[in-house]
N, C-alpha and C positions, 0 to 999 in steps of 0.2 A: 735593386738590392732586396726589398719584398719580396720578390717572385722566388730567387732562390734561396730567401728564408724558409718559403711558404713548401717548395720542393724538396727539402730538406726535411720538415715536419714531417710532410707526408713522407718519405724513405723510411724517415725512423719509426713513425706510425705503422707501416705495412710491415717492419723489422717487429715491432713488438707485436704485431697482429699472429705472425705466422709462427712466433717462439711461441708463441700463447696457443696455437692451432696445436702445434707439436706438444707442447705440454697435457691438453686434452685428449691427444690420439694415446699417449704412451696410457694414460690412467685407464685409458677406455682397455687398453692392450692389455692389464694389467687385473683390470676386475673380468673381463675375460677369463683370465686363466686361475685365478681364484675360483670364478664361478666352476670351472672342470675341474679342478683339486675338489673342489665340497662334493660334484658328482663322482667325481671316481670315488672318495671315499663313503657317499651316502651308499652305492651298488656293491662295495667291501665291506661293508658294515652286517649286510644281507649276509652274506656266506660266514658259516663255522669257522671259527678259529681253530688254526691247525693245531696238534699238540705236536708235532715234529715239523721239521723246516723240511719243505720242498724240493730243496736243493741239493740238502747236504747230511740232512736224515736226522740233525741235532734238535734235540729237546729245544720247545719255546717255551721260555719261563712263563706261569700264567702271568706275572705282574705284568709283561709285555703282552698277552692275549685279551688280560683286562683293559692296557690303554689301548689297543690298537684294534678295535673289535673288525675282525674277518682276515687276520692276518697269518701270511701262510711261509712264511720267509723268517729266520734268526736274523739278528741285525746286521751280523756282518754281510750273510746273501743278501737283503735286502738293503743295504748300502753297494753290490756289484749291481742288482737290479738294477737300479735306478739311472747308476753310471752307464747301462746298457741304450 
């Protein structure tokens, strides 16, 4: 009866080992792509902000050229961007 107590331990052990594996790949997955969001927008920060959108030739309000420093898109093209 020990022995497949003892096999049992280990099952749920190597069950909690590998949920616990998966949980450290997804974080790692995750500051990843964090880390490329901070570089895309460190290398958009370098270029002028448009005063017209790219797309669609409409005025960028500066308050969005102020948050959004290098940006070349109004919010609605740069919400189609993105879904691109």
């Amino acid at each position: 009866m020990i022995e497949i107590e003892n096999k049992k331990d280990d099952w749920e052990y190597n069950n909690e080992e590998e949920a616990e594996m998966g949980q450290l790949h997804a974080i790692h997955n995750n500051m990843n792509h964090i880390a490329e969001v901070q570089r895309k927008l460190a290398r958009q920060a370098q270029i002028p902000s448009a005063e017209f959108c790219e797309e669609c030739g409409d005025e960028i309000p500066s308050a969005r050229r102020t948050a959004v420093p290098g940006v070349q898109y109004c919010v609605f093209c740069q919400q189609l961007h993105e879904r691109r």
